[in-house]
C-alpha positions in Angstrom: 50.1 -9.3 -13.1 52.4 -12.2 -12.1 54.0 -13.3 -9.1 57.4 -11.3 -9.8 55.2 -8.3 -10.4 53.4 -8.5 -7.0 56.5 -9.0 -5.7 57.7 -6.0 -6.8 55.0 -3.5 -6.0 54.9 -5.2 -2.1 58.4 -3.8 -2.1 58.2 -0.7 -3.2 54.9 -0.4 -1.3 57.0 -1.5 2.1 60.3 1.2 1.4 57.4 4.0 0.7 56.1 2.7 4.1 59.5 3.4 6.1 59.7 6.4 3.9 56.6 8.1 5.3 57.0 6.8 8.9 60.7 8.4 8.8 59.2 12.0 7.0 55.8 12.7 8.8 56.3 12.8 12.5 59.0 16.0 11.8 57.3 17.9 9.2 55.6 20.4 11.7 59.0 21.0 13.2 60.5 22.3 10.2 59.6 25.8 10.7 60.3 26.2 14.3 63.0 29.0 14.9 67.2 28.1 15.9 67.8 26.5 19.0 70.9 25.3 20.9 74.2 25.9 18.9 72.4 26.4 15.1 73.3 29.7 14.6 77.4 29.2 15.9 77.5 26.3 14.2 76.8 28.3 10.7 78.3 31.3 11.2 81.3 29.5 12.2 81.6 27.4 8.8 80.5 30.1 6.5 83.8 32.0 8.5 86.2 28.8 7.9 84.7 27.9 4.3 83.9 24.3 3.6 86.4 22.6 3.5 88.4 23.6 6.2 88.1 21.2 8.8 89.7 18.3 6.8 92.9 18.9 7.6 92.2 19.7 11.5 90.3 19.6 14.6 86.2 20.6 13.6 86.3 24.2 13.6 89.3 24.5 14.7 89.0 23.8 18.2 92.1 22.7 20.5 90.6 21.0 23.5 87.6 19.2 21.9 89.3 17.2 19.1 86.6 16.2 16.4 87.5 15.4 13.3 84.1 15.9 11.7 85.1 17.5 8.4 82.1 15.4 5.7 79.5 17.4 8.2 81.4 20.7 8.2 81.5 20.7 4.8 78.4 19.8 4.0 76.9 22.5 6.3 79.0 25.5 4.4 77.9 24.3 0.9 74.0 23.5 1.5 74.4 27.4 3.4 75.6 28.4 0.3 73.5 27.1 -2.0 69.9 27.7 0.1 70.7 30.0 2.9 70.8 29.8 6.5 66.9 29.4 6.4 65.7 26.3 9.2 63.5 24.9 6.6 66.1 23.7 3.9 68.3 22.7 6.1 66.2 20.6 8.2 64.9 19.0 5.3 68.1 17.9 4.3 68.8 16.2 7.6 65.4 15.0 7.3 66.4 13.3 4.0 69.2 11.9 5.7 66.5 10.5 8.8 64.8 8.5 5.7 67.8 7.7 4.1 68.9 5.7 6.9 65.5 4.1 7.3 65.7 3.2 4.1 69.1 1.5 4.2 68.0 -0.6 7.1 65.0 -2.1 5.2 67.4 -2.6 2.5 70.3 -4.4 4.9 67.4 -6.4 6.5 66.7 -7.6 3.3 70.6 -8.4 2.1 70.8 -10.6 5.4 67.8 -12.7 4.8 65.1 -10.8 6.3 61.8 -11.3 4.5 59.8 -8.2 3.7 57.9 -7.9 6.6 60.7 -8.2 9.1 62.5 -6.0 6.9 59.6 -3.5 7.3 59.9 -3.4 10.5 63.2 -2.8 11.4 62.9 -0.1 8.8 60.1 1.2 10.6 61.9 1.1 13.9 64.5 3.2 12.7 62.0 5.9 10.9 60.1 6.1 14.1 63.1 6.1 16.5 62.3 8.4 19.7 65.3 10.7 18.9 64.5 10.8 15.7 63.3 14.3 15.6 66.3 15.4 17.5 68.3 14.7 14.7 66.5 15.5 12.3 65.3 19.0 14.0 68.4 20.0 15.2 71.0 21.2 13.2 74.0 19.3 15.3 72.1 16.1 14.7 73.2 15.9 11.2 76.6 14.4 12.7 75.1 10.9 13.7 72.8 11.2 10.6 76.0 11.4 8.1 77.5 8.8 10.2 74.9 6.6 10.3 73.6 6.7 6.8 77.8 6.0 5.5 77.9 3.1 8.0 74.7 1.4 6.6 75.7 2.1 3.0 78.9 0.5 3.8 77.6 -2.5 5.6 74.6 -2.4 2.3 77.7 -2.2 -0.2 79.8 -4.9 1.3 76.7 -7.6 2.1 76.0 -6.7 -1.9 79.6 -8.1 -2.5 81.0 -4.5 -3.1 84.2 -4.1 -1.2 85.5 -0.8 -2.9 82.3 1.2 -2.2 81.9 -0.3 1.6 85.4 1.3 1.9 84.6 4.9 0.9 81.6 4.6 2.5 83.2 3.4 5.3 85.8 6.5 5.3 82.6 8.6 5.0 81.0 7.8 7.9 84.3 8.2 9.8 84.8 11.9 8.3 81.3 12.7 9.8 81.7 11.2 13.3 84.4 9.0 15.7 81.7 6.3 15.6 82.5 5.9 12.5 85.6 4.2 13.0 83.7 0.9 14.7 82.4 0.2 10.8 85.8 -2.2 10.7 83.4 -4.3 13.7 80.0 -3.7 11.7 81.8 -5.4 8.3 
């Protein structure tokens, strides 16, 4: 193997390093039963449908204004598709967790980061002390979908990419308000 090769493989080998550190700490949570608003939160966009909330308030509320509809909607069609069992839908956020590891690594490495330091901030992120919070709870897939869109934006536009930064900037702001600081992040 050459050089380039090498190169290659401590890569990969580095992103399947972020990748377990973001999966393995939450796997024995996956099975644990509903808690705080789970249950409302489904039953409440399996009532609306999925794609209600884009053209108002999340769930229609009057008071609390979110405008959260990318999470809304992605809640009613993964409900759909697998049930309102904890399991797949945890494992969805979970995806998300390592998603945004991931990204991080990969936006490390876009600024100038070498591997290492790359690794590392991509490990920061996988291991994160909230990290189970949002990857447990249901509600936590807000800042997930956020945070994910905002990296892929800042990934996308550091890549030269302006178009795709700007969906996946409008992305992160359909899943939470933070999302509208991605002008500050770009």
């Amino acid at each position: 193997m050459g050089e380039p090769a090498d190169n290659a493989r401590a890569g990969r080998l580095a992103v399947l390093g972020v990748l377990l550190l973001a999966l393995l700490p939450s796997l024995g949570t996956l099975g644990a039963p509903w808690f705080a608003e789970d249950a409302a939160i489904l039953a409440q966009v399996r009532a609306d449908g999925p794609w209600a909330d884009w053209g108002r308030s999340q769930y229609g509320l009057v008071k609390v204004l979110f405008w959260r509809p990318l999470v809304s909607t992605s809640w009613a069609l993964q409900e759909a598709w697998t049930g309102i069992a904890p399991v797949p839908l945890r494992l969805f956020n979970l995806g998300l967790h390592a998603l945004a590891s991931v990204l991080v690594f990969a936006c490390a490495r876009r600024l100038g980061a070498g591997r290492s330091g790359a690794f590392l901030a991509g490990a920061w992120i996988a291991l994160f002390p909230e990290q189970g919070g949002t990857s447990t709870w249901l509600a936590g897939r807000t800042d997930l979908l956020c945070a994910v869109f905002l990296l892929a934006s800042l990934h996308a536009a550091l890549g030269g990419a302006p178009v795709r930064s700007a969906l996946c900037a409008f992305l992160a702001c359909a899943a939470k308000e933070f999302g509208f600081l991605a002008p500050l992040w770009i």
